[in-house]
Structure formats: structure tokens, C-alpha cells
C-alpha positions in Angstrom: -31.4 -44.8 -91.8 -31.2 -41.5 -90.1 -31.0 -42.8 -86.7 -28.3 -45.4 -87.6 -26.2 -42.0 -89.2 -27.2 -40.1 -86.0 -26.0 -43.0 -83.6 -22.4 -43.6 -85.9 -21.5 -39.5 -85.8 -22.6 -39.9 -81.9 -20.0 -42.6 -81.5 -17.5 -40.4 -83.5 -17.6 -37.2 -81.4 -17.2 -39.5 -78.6 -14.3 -41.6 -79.9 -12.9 -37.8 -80.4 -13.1 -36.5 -77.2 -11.6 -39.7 -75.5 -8.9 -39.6 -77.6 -8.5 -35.6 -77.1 -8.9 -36.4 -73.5 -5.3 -36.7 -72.5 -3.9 -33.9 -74.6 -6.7 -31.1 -72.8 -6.1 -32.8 -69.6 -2.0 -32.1 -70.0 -2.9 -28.5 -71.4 -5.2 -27.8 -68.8 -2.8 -29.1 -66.1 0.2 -27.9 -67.0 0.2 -24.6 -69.1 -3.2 -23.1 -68.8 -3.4 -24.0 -64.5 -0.4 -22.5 -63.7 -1.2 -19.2 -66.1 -4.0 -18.9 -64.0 -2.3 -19.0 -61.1 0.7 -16.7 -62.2 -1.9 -14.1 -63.3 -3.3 -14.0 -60.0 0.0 -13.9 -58.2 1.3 -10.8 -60.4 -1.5 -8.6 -58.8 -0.2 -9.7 -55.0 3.2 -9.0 -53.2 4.3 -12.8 -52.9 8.2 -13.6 -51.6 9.3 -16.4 -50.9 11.3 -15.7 -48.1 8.5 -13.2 -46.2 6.2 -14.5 -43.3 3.8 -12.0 -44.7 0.8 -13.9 -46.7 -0.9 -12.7 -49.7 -2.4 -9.3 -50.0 -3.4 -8.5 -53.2 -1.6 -4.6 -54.6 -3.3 -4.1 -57.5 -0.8 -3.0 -60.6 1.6 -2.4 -58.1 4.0 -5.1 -59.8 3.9 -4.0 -63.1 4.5 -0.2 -62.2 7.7 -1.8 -60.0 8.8 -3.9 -63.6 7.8 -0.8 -65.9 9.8 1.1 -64.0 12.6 -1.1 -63.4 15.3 0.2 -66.1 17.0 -3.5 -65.9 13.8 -5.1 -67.1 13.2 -2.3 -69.4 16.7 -3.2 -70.9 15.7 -6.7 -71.0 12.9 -5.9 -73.4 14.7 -4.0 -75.5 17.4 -6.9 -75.2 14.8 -9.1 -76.9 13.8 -7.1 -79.2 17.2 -6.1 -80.6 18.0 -9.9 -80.8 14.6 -10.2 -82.5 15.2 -7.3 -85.2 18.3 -9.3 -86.1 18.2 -12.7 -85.5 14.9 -13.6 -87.4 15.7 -11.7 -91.0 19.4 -13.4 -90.6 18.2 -17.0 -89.9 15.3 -17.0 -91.6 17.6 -15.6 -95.0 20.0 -18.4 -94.2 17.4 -21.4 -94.0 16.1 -20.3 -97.0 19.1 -20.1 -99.3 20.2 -23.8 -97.4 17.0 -24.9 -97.9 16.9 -23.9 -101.8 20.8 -25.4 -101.5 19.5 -28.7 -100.3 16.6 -28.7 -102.4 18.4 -30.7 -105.4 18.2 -34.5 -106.6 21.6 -34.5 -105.8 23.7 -37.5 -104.5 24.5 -37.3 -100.7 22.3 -34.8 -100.3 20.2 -36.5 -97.5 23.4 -36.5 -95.5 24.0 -32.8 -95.8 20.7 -32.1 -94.5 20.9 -34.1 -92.0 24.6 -32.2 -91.0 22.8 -29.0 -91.1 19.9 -30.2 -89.1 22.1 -31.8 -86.5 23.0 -28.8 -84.1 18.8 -28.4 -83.1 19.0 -31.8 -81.9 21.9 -31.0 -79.2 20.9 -29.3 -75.8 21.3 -25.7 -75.9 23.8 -26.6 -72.7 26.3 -28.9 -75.2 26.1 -25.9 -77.8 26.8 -23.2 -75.2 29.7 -24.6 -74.0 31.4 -25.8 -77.3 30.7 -22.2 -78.0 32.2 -20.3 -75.2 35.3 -22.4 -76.7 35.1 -20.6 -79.9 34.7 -17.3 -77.8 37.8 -17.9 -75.1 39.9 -14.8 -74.6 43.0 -14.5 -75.9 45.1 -15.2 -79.0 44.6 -19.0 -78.4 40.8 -18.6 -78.6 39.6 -20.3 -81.5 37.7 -17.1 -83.2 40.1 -14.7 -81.9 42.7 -16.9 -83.6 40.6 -17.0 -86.5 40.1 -13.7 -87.0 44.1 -12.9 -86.3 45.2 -15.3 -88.8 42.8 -13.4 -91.7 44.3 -9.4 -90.4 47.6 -11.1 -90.9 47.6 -10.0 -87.2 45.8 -7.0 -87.1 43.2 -8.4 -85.2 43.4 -7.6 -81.6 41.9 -10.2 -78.9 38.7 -9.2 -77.8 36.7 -11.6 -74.6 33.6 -11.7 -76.5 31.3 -12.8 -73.6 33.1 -9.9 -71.2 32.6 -7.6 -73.9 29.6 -4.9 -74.1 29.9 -4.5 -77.4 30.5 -8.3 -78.6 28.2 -10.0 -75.8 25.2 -9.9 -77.4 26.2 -10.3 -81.2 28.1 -13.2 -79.8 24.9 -14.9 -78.6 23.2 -14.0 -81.6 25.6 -16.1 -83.6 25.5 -19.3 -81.7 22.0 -18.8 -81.6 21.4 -18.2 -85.8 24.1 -21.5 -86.1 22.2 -23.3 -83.4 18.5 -22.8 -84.8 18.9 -22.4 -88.5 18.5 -26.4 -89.4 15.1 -25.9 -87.8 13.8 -23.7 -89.8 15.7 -24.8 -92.7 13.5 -28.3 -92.6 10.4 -26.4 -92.5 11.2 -23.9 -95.8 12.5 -27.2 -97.6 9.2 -28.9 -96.7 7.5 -25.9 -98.1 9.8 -26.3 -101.2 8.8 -29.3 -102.2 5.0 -28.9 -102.0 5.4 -26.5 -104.8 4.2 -28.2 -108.3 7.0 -28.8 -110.7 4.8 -28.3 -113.3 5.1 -24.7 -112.2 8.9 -24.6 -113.2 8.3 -27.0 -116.5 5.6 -24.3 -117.8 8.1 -20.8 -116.8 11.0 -22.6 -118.0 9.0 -23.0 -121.6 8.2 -19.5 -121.7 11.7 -18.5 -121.3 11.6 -17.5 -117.3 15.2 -17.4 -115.9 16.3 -19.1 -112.3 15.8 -15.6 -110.8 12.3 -15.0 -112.4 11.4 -18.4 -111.7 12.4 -17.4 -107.7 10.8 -14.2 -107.3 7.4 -14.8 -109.6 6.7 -19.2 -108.6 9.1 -20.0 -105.7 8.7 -16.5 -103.0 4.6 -16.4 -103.6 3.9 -19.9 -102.8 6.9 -19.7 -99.7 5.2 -16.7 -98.5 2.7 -18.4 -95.9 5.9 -20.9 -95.3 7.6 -17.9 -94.2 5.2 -15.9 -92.2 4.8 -18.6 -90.1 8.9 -19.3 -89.9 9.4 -16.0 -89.5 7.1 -15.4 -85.8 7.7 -18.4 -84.8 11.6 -17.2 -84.7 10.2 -14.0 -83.0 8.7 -16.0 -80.3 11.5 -18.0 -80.0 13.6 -15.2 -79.7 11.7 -13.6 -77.2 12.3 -16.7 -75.2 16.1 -17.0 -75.0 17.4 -17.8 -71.9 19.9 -21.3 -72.3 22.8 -19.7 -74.0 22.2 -16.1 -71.8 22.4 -18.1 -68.6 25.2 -20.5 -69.4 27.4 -18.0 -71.3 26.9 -14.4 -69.6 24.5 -14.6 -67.0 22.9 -11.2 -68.3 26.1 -9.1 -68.1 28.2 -7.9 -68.7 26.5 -4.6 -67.4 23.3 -6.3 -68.4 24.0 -5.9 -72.1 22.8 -9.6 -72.9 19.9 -9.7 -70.0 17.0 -10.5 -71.4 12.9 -10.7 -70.0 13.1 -14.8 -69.4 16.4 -14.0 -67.6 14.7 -11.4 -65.6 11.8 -13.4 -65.1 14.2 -16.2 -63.5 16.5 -14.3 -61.4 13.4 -12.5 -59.7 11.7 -16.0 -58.2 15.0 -17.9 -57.9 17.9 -15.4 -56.5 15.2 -12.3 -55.2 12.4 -14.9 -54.1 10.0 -12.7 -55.5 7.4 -14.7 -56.7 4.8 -11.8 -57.8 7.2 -10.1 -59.6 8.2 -12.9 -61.6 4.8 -13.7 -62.0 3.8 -10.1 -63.7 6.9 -10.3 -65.5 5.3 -13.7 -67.3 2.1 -12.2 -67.7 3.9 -9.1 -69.5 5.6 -11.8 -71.6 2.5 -13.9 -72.6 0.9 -10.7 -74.0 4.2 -9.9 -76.3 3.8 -13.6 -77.6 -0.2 -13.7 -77.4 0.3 -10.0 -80.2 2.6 -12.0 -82.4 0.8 -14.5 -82.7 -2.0 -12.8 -83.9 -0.5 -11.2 -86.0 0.6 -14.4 -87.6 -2.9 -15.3 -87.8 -3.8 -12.0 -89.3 -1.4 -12.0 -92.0 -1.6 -15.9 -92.9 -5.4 -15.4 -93.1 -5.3 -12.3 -95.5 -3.2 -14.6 -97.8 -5.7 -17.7 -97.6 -8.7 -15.3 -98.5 -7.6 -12.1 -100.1 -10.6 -9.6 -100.3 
């Protein structure tokens, strides 16, 4: 009888691993191959365009990015967008997501409205928006914006602007990526008992008592985990910077992806890139542990 359970958990494991076996094959291939080799190019001078083969430098190319004040504003680029994109969309999602989270007629449709701009290509949403953004009076925000100053408003070319660049991107980002984390809070929403809302509603708990003492505790994992994964997303923004502004102007909207692209493609400088990705994979490797960190002191408080 043993044997026989031995043999079937046997079969099991190997059932697993053939069935794993393509997924680990594309991860090794594919993301954690080239890591490799990116982490052994960032400690070598490698262009492109030089004759000159490897020699391995050290920390030479992260001195040469540390000290580099472009990529040092692209960090603080990312972090800026960071600070304020992920409170902002992630507030937004959740008061559409407690919006849409009604037995209400139609309502399947409205989701699917506010879901709709994740599905289009970043490139589709980038130039629709660089419509809203045209300079001039006939510019459909600037004409916006006119018509509510009764004509106060002065025309501004937001993606030529230093000052309106980067909140500009920040606002077709929040629009673009909100339905995305929208779907995740409402899934969240509805794995929350009802019973919860019967029982508070019998003792006399209000819709704002019944938010803040059942609905934010049992959202909280929900939105940890929305919450960093908008951070690393952010951290990744490149689409909308490379269609809309390509870093400028006077590198107000550059950002470390950006960097990391215009070093091996325009420069040829394959190390440099290279460190710059490693520097990047650490920022994201620290926020996701963090993540785990904070997810699993809520699973098992102490």
C-alpha cells in the first residue's frame, strides 16, 4: 500500500516538472540568461562601435552612471513620477472600483469602458494624447482649460514645457493604467463576506464606518500589492517618455529606462546600459521585498 502511494506521488512530481518544464525553460532563456549576461557586461567597457574587445574595469561603469547628473536626474525622474502617480491611481481605482462595485444595471459595461484604455498600446494612447496636449488655442486641453478661465487661460505646449512635461505624462499615464488596477481592487471587493456588512449594518455602523472598520482592513493586502506593483511599473516608464518627449525638454521627463535605451542604441554603449539595468533590477528587487515584507506581517502578525 505504501509502495503503490510512493509510486503515484513519484508520478506526480514528475507530471509537475514536465508540465513546469516550458515555463523554467522560457524563464531561464529569456530573463534570467540575459541578466546574467548584462551583469557581467556592466563590470567591462563594451561599445558597440569600438574594435577594442572586452576588458573587464571593475565598478568603473557605475562610478561613470553615479556620476552622470543626467542619469541622476533620471532617478529622481522616477521617483518623482512614483511619489505621485501610485497614491493618485491607486485612490482613483479604488473609489471606481467601490463605484463599480454595485448590482446595478449596465454596470458590466461601465467596467468594461474604464478597463478599456490598458488594452490599447501605450503607442495608440500616446498619440491620441499628444492631441489633447497640441499647442495652441486649438489644442484640445488648452481649449479646455480657456473655455473654463472664460479666457484667462494662456496656451501652454505642455510636452515643450519644463514645468508641464512631466505632470503631463503623469496624467496620460494615471488615465492609461487606472482600469488595471481598478479590476484588481474590485476583485478584492468582492471576496469580502457580505455577511460582514449585514452584521455592521444591524449594529447601526454607517457607510463610512462600514469603509474604514470592514472594507480598508480586508483591502489592505489588496492594496499593498496594487500599490508596488504601480511602483515598479512606474519605475519602468518608457512608451509615453519616448513617443511624447524623448526625455526633454532639458531632460525634465528622462527617466532610468530611457537612459538605459539611449546608452546601447544612440551611444552604442553596451556596458553602460548594462550597469544601468543592473542598478535598475536592485530598485525593483528592494520593492519587492518590501512587498513581501509587509504582505507577510499582515498574513502572520506577531
Amino acid at each position: 500500500m505504501a509502495t503503490g502511494r510512493q509510486d503515484l506521488e513519484k508520478s506526480d512530481h514528475r507530471a509537475a516538472w514536465l508540465m513546469a518544464a516550458p515555463a523554467l525553460l522560457g524563464l531561464l532563456l529569456f530573463i534570467a540568461l540575459p541578466f546574467m549576461i548584462a551583469i557581467f557586461l556592466a563590470f567591462t567597457r563594451y561599445r558597440l562601435d569600438s574594435p577594442l574587445g572586452l576588458a573587464f574595469v571593475g565598478l568603473e561603469q557605475f562610478q561613470r552612471i553615479f556620476s552622470d547628473s543626467g542619469f541622476i536626474r533620471a532617478l529622481c525622474n522616477n521617483t518623482l513620477f512614483a511619489l505621485i502617480v501610485v497614491p493618485l491611481q491607486t485612490g482613483a481605482a479604488l473609489i471606481l472600483a467601490l463605484l463599480l462595485n454595485r448590482p446595478l444595471r449596465g454596470m458590466t459595461m461601465f467596467r468594461t469602458l474604464f478597463f478599456l484604455p490598458v488594452v490599447f498600446p501605450m503607442a495608440l494612447v500616446a498619440v491620441v494624447w499628444e492631441l489633447v496636449y497640441a499647442p495652441g488655442p486649438n489644442g484640445l486641453l488648452n481649449g479646455f482649460l480657456g473655455m473654463l478661465s472664460f479666457g484667462a487661460w494662456q496656451p501652454v505646449d505642455f510636452l515643450h514645457h519644463s514645468g508641464f512635461a512631466m505632470p503631463a505624462i503623469m496624467l496620460l499615464s494615471i488615465w492609461q493604467g487606472v482600469g488595471f488596477q481598478m479590476v484588481i481592487i474590485l476583485a478584492g471587493l468582492q471576496a469580502i463576506p457580505t455577511i460582514l456588512y449585514e452584521a455592521a449594518a444591524l449594529d447601526g455602523a454607517g457607510p463610512w464606518q462600514r469603509f474604514f472598520y470592514i472594507t480598508l482592513p480586508r483591502l489592505k493586502n489588496t492594496l499593498i500589492f496594487v500599490a508596488l506593483v504601480t511602483t515598479i511599473l512606474a519605475f519602468r516608464l518608457f512608451d509615453q517618455v519616448w513617443i511624447l518627449t524623448q526625455g526633454g525638454p532639458q531632460r525634465a521627463t528622462t527617466t532610468v529606462m530611457f537612459e538605459m535605451v539611449r546608452a546601447v542604441f544612440s551611444r552604442q554603449d553596451v556596458a553602460r546600459g548594462a550597469a544601468m539595468s543592473v542598478v535598475f533590477f536592485i530598485i525593483v528587487l528592494a520593492i519587492t521585498l518590501v512587498q513581501r515584507l509587509l504582505i507577510r506581517e499582515e498574513q502572520d502578525p506577531r
